[in-house]
C-alpha positions in Angstrom: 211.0 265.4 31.0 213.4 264.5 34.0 214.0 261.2 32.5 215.0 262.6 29.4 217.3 265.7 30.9 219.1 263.1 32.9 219.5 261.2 29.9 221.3 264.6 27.9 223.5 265.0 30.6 224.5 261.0 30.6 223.1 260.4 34.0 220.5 257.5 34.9 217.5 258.7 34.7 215.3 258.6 37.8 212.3 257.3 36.7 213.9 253.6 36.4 215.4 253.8 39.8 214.0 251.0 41.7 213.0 253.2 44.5 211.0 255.5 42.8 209.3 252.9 41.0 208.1 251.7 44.2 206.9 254.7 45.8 204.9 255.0 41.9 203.7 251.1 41.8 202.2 250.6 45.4 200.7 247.0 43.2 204.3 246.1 41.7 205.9 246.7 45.4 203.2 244.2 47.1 204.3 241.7 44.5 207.7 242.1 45.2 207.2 241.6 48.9 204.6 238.5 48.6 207.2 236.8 46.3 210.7 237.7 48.4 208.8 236.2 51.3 207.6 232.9 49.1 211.3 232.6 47.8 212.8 232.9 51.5 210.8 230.2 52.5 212.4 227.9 49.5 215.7 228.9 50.2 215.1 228.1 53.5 214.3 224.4 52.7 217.1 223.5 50.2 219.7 221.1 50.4 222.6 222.1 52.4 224.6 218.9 52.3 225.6 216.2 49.9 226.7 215.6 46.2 225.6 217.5 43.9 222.5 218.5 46.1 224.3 221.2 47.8 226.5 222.7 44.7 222.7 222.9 42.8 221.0 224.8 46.0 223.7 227.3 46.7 223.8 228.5 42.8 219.5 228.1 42.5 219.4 229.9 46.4 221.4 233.0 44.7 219.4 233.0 41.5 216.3 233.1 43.9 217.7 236.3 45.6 218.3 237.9 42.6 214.9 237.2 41.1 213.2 238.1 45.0 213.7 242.0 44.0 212.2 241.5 40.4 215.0 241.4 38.1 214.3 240.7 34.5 216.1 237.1 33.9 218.0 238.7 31.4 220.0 240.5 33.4 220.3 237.9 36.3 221.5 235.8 33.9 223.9 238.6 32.4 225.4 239.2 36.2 229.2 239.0 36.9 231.8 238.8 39.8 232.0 242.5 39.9 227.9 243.1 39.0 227.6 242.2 42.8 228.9 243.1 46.0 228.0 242.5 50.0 227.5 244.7 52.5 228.0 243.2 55.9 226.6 246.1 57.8 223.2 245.8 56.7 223.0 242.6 55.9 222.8 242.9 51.9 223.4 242.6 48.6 224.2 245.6 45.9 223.3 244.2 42.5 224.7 246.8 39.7 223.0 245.5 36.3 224.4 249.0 34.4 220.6 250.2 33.9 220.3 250.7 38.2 221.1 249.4 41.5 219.1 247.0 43.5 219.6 246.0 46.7 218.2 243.1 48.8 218.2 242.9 52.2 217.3 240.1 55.0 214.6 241.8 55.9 213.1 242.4 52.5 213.0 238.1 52.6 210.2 238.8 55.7 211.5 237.3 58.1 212.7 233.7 57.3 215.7 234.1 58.9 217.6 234.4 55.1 220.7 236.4 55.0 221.7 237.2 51.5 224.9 237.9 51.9 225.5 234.3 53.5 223.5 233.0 50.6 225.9 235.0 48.1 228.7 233.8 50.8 228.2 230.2 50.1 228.1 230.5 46.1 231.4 232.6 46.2 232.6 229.3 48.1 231.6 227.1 44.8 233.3 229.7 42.2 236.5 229.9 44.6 236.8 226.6 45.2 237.0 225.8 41.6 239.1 228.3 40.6 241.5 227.0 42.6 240.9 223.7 42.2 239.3 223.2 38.6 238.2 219.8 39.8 234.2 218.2 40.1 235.7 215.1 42.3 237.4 217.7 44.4 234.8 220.2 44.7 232.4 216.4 45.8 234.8 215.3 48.2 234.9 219.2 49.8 231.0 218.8 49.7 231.0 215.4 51.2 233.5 215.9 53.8 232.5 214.6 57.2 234.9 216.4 59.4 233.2 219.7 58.9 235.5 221.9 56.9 233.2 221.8 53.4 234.1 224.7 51.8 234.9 227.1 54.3 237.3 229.9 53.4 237.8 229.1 49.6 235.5 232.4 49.1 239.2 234.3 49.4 239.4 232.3 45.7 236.7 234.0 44.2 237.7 237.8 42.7 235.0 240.3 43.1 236.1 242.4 40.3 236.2 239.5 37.8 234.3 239.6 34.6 233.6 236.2 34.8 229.5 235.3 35.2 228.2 234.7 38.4 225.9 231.7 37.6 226.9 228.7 35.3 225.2 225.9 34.2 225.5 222.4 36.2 224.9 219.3 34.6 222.9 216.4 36.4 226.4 214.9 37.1 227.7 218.3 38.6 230.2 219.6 36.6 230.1 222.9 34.8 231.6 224.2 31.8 235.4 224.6 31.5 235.2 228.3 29.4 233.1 230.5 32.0 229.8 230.1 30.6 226.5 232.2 31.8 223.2 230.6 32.3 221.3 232.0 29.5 217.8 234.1 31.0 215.7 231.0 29.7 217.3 228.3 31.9 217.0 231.0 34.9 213.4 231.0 34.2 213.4 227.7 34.7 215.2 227.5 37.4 212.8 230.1 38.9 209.9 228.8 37.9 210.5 225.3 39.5 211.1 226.4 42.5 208.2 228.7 43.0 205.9 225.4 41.7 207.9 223.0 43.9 208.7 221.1 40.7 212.1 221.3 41.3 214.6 218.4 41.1 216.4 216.5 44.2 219.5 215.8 42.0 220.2 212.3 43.6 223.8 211.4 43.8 225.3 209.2 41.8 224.3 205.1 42.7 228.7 204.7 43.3 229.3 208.1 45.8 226.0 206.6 47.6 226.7 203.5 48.0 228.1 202.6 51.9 231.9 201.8 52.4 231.0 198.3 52.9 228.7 197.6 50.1 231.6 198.3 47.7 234.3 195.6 47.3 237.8 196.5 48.6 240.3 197.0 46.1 243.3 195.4 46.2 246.0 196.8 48.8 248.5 199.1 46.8 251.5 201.0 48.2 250.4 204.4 49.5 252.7 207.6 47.4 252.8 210.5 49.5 252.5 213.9 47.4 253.6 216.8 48.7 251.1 219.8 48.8 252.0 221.8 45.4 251.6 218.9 43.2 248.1 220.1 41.8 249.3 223.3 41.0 252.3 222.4 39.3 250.6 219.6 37.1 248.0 222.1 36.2 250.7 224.9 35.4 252.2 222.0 33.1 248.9 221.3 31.4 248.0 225.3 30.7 251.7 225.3 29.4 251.6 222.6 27.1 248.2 224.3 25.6 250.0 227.3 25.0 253.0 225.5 23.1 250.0 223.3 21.4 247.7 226.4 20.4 249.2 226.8 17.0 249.2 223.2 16.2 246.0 223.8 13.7 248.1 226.4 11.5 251.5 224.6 11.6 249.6 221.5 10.4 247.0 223.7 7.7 250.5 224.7 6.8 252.2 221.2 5.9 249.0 220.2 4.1 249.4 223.5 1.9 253.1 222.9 1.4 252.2 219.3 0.6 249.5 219.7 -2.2 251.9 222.9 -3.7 254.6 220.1 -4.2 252.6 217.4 -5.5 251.5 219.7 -8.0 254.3 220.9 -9.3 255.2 217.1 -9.5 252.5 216.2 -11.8 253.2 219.4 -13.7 256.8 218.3 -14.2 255.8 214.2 -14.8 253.5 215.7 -18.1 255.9 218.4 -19.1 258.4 215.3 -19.3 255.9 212.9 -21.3 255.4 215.4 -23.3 259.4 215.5 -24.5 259.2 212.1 -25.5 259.0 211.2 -29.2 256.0 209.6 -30.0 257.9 206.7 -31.4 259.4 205.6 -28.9 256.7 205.5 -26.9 255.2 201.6 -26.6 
């Protein structure tokens, strides 16, 4: 009855609040804490280095947080920029999936030394990094850098109140798609579900990023061109404008073809009309 007088008044009804389904579920709530502490353990022990290693553990360590408080994989996979939101003070993360709030805290991982917020942290690092840079040799070499700076700081990139989803699918070569595209709640199943059976892939890198220097022939010595810093950003302010002056390409060309087989009709109209005109006599 409270559930559905909440519901009248277009309120969330209390009875699917996450905290009072804990103080209800004493079972549910011991599950909860036995798996957060077996999923703090694996993000504990993922790759944080190398290509594409690293880019797969930071995206599979957040999925694992978001699973760690018993989110459907529907909604985790159905998470955006603005479904989510840190809170330094405490350590945590505010998930917002429209039917409640969760939050998840350090201490809810018991006590692997797992800070959500740095594991949401590194992720927003990955989504920054390629909005600025929309590049998967770029976002390798930031991964692969040896003089320490990674991706550090390319977090101010990533926009909190974007509609964009949070996780995206990788392919084995690291790259992701180029339209924002959300993992879909099967393949964070399965993402989920390796992990927590340690079937999990290693994602090697590539035989030619690990080959050493000096196993790879030197190419021949060509003159060095300095670029200045804003070269990126105007070649890829050229690109998005050409697309724009491109996009109606399809119709201009459906168009000509229309235009074309109107004329070459009224051509073979006007070639029988003609033979028509034509005695029959003096036709051979």
């Amino acid at each position: 009855m409270i559930d559905i007088a909440h519901h009248r008044h277009l309120l969330p009804p209390p009875g699917c609040a996450e905290i009072v389904r804990a103080a209800l579920d004493v079972a549910r709530t011991a599950r909860l804490h036995e798996l957060a502490a077996v999923i703090g353990g694996i993000v504990a022990r993922l790759p944080e280095s190398g290509w594409p290693s690293e880019q797969f553990a930071r995206r599979d360590a957040l999925v694992l947080i978001f699973a760690s408080t018993g989110l459907p994989y529907t909604q985790i996979a159905a998470l955006r920029h603005c479904d989510v939101t840190a809170d330094p003070r405490i350590d945590a993360l505010r998930i917002d999936t429209g039917r409640g709030v969760r939050t998840v805290t350090s201490l809810a991982l018991a006590g692997t030394g797992i800070s959500p917020r740095t594991v949401y942290q590194r992720w927003c690092e990955v989504l920054g990094h390629q909005t600025q840079y929309p590049s998967t040799r770029m976002l390798a070499d930031a991964l692969d850098a040896v003089d320490g700076t990674g991706l550090g700081g390319y977090d101010r990139y990533f926009d909190p109140a974007g509609k964009q989803p949070l996780s995206t699918p990788i392919d084995r070569w690291g790259h992701t798609p180029l339209a924002a595209t959300p993992l879909t709640a099967r393949a964070v199943a399965g993402i989920v579900r390796m992990h927590l059976d340690g079937r999990a892939s290693t994602h090697l890198q590539s035989t030619a990023r690990s080959q050493h220097p000096e196993q790879i022939a030197a190419p021949d010595p060509v003159p060095r061109v300095l670029l200045d810093p804003g070269y990126y950003e105007r070649g890829t302010l050229a690109r998005r404008h050409a697309h724009g002056l491109l996009d109606d390409v399809d119709s201009v060309l459906a168009d000509v073809e229309t235009r074309a087989d109107s004329l070459l009709e009224a051509l073979v109209d006007f070639l029988e009309s003609e033979t028509a005109r034509v005695p029959a006599d003096t036709v051979e």
